[in-house]
C-alpha positions in Angstrom: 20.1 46.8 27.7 16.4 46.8 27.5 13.7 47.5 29.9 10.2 47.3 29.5 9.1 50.0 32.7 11.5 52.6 31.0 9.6 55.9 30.1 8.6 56.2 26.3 10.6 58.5 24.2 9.2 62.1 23.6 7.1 62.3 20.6 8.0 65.7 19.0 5.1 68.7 19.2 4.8 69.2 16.0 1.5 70.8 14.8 -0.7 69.5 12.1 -0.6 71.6 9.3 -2.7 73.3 6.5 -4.4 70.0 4.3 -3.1 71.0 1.3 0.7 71.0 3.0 2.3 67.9 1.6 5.9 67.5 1.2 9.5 67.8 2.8 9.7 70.8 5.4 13.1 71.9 6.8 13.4 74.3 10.0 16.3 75.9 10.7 17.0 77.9 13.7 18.1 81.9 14.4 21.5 80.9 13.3 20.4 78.8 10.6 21.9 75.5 11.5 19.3 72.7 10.5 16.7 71.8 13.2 14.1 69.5 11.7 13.6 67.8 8.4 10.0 66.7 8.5 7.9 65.2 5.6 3.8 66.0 5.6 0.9 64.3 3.2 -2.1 66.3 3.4 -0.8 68.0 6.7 -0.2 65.4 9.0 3.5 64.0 9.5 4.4 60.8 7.0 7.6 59.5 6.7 11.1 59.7 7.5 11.5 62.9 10.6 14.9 63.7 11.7 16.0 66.4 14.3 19.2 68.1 14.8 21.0 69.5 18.1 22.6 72.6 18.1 25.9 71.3 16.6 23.5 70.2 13.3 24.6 66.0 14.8 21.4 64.2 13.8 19.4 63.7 17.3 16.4 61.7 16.4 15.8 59.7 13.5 12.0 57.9 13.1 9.1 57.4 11.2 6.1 58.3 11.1 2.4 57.6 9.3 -0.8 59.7 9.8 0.8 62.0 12.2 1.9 59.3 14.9 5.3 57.4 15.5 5.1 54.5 13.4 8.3 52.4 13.5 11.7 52.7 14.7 12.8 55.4 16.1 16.8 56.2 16.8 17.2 58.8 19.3 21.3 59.8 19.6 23.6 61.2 22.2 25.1 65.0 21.6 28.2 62.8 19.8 26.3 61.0 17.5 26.1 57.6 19.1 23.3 55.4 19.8 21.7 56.0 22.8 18.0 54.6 22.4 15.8 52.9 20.0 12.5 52.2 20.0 9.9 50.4 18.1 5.9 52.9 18.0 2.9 51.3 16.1 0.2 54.5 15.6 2.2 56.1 18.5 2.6 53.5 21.1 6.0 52.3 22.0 5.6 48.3 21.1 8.0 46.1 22.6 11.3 47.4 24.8 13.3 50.3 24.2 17.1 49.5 23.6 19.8 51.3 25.4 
């Protein structure tokens, strides 16, 4: 199913770090069950970015380049199955999401 008036996907509120902060980053949360897996060149978000629920099933799996969504993005249902993607280009959704 696709639909082009859907609502875009939420970006994640990730600050821009430091400018020398380059690299893989993992957050974990009070528990410490993996959150986040992010990946930062000179403090912006670049590359792969994945976020966990609270059961550590992958939630969100995209891309990203110069701090914006940048490709497709595979958002998942709390049992790990498909529920959306979506295609960004510098952070825009381009084209229809798929549900």
């Amino acid at each position: 199913m696709t639909d082009k008036n859907m609502p875009e996907p939420p970006q994640p509120d990730i600050e821009e770090k430091d400018e020398s902060v380059s690299g893989e980053i993992k957050e974990y949360d009070d528990d410490g069950n993996l959150t986040t897996v992010s990946n930062f060149k000179n403090g912006k978000l670049e590359g792969k970015f994945f976020t966990y629920n609270e059961n550590t099933l992958l939630i969100q799996d995209s891309v990203f380049a110069d701090h914006k969504l940048n490709g497709e993005s595979v958002f998942y249902d709390d049992d790990g199955r498909i529920a959306m993607k979506a295609n960004f280009i510098n952070g825009k959704l381009d084209g229809p999401m798929t549900i």
